[in-house]
MDAnalysis code that builds the backbone (N, CA, C; Angstrom):
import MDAnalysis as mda
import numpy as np

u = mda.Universe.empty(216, n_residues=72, atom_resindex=np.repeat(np.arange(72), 3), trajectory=True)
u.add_TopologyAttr("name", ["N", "CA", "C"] * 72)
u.add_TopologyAttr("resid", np.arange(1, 73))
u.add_TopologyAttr("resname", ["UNK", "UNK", "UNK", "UNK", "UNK", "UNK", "UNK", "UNK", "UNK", "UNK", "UNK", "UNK", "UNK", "UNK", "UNK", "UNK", "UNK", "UNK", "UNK", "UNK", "UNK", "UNK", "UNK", "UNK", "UNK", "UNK", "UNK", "UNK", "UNK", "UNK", "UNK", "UNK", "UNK", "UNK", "UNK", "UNK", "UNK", "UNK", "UNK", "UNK", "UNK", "UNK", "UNK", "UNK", "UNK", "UNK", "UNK", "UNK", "UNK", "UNK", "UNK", "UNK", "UNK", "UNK", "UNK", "UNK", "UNK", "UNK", "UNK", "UNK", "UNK", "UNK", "UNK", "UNK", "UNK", "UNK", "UNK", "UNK", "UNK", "UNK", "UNK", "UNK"])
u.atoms.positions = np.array([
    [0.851, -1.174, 0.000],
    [0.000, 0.000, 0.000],
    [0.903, 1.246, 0.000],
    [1.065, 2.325, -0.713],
    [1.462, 3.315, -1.170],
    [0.974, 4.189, 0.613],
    [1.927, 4.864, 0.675],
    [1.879, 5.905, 1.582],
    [1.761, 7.382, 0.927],
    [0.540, 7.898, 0.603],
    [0.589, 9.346, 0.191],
    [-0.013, 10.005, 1.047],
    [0.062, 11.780, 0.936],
    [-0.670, 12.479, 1.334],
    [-2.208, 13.083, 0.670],
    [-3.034, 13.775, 1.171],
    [-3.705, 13.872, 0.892],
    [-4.016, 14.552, -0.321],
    [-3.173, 15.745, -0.972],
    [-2.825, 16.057, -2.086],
    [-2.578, 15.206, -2.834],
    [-1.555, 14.500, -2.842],
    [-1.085, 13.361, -3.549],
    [-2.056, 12.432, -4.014],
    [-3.195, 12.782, -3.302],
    [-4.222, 11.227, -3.314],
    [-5.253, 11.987, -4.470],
    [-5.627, 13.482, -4.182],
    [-6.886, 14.435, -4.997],
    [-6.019, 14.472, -6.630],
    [-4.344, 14.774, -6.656],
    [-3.873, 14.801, -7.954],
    [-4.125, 13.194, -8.678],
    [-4.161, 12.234, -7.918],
    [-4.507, 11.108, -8.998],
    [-5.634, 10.550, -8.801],
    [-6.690, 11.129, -8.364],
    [-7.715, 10.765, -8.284],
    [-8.448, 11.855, -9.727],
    [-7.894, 12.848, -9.331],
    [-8.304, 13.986, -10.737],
    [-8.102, 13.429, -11.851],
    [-6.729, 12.564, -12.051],
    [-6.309, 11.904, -13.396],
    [-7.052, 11.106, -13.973],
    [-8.054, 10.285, -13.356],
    [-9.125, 9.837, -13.702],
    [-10.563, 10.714, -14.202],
    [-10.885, 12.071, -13.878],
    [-11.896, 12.403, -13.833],
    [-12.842, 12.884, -13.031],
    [-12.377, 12.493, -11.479],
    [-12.247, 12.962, -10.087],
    [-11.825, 14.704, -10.005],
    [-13.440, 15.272, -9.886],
    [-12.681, 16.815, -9.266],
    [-13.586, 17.115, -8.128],
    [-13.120, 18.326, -7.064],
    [-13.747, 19.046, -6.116],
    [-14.229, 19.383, -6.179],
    [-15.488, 18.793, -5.606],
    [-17.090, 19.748, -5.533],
    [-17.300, 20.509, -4.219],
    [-16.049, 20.293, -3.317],
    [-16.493, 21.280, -2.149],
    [-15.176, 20.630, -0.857],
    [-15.017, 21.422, -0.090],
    [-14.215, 21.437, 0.935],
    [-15.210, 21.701, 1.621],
    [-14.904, 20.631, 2.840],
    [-15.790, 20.508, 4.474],
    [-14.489, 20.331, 5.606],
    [-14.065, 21.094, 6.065],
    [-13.228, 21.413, 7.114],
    [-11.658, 20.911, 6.396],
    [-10.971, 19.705, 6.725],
    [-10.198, 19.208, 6.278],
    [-10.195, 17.823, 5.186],
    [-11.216, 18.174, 4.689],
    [-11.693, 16.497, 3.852],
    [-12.273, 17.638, 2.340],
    [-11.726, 17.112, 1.382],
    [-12.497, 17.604, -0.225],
    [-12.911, 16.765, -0.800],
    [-13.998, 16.910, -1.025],
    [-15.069, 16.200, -1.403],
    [-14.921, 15.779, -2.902],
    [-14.842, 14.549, -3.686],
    [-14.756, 15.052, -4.842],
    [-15.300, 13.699, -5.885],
    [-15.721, 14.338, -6.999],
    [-17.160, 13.254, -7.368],
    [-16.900, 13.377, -9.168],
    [-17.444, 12.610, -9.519],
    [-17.200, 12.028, -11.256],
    [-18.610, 11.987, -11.810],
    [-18.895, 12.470, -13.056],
    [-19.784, 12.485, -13.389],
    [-20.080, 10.684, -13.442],
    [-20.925, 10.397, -13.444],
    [-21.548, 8.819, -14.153],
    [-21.248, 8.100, -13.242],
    [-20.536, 8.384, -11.824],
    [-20.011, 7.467, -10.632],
    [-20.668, 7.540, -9.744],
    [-20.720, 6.278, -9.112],
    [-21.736, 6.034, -8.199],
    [-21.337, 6.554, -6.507],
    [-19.962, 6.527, -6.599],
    [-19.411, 7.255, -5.135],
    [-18.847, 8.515, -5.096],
    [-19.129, 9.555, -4.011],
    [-18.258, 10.468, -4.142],
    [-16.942, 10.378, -2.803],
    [-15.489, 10.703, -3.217],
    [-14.508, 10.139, -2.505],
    [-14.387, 11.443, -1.338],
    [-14.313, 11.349, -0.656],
    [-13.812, 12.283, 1.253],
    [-12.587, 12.416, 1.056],
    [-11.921, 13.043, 0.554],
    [-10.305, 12.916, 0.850],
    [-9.836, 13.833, 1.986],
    [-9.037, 13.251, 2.962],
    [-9.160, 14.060, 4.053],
    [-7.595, 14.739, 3.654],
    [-7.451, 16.008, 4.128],
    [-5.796, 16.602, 3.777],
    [-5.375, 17.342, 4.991],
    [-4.516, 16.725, 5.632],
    [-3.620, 17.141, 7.168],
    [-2.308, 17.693, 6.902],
    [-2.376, 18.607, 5.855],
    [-0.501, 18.579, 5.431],
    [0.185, 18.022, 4.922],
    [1.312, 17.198, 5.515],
    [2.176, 16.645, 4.861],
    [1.719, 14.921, 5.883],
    [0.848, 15.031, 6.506],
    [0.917, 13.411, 6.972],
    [-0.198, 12.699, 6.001],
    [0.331, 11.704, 5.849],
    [0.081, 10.395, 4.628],
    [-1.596, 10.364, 5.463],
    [-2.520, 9.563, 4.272],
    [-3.557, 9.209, 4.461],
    [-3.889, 7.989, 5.213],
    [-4.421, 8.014, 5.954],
    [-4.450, 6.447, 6.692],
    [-4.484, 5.236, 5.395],
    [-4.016, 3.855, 5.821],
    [-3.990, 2.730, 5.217],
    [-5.143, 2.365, 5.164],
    [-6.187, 2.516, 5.570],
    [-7.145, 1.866, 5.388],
    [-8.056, 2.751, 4.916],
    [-7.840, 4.125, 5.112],
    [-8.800, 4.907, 4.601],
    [-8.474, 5.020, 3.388],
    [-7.242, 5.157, 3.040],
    [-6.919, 5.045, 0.879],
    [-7.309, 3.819, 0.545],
    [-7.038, 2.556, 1.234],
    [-7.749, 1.121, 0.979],
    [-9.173, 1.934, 0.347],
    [-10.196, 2.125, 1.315],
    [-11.502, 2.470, 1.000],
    [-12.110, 3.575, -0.396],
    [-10.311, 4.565, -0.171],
    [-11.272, 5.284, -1.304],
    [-10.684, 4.968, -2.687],
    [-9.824, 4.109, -2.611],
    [-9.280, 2.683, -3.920],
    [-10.586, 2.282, -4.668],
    [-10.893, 1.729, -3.607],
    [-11.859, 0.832, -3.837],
    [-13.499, 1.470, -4.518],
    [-13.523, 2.644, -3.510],
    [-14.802, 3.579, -4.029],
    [-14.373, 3.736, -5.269],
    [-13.580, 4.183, -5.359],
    [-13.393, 4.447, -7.007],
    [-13.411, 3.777, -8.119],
    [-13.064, 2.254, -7.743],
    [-13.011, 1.517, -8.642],
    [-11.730, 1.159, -9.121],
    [-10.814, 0.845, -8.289],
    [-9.453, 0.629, -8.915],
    [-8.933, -0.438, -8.077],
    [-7.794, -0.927, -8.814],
    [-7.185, -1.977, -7.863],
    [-5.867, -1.439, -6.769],
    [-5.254, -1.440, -6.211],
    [-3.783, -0.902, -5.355],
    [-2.622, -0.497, -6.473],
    [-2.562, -1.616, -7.300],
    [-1.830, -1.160, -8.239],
    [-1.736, -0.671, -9.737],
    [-3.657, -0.080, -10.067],
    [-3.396, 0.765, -11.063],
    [-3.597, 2.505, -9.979],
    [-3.967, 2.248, -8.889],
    [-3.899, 3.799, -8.115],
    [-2.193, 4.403, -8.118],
    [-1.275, 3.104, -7.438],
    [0.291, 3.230, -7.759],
    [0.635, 3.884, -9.079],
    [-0.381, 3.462, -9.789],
    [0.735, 3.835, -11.608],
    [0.325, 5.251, -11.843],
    [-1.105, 5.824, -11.063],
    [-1.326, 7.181, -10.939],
    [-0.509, 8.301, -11.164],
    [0.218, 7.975, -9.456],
    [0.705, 8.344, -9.050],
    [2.282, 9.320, -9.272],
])
């Protein structure tokens, strides 16, 4: 599992089609036309996203661990 930050996570999530529909405190919200989930990305600075919480928004999205890696 890739250790990124939360930036790191919204730039390759965008590469797909993924953009910001809104900031709620420290989490940007961000949603795809024709997709059934919208992803929470939470952003603390420079500390990495939890492991299990990028697990989850992998997965919301529809990707496997290692086409999110080739994102990147």
């Amino acid at each position: 599992m890739p250790r990124v930050t939360g930036h790191e996570a919204i730039k390759a999530f965008s590469r797909l089609g993924f953009s910001v529909v809104r900031i709620s405190s420290s989490h940007h919200v961000m949603k795809k036309a024709g997709h059934r989930y919208a992803l929470s990305v939470p952003v603390h600075g420079s500390r990495p996203v939890a492991t299990g919480t990028l697990r989850s928004l992998i997965q919301d999205a529809g990707l496997t661990i290692e086409e999110f890696t080739a994102l990147l």
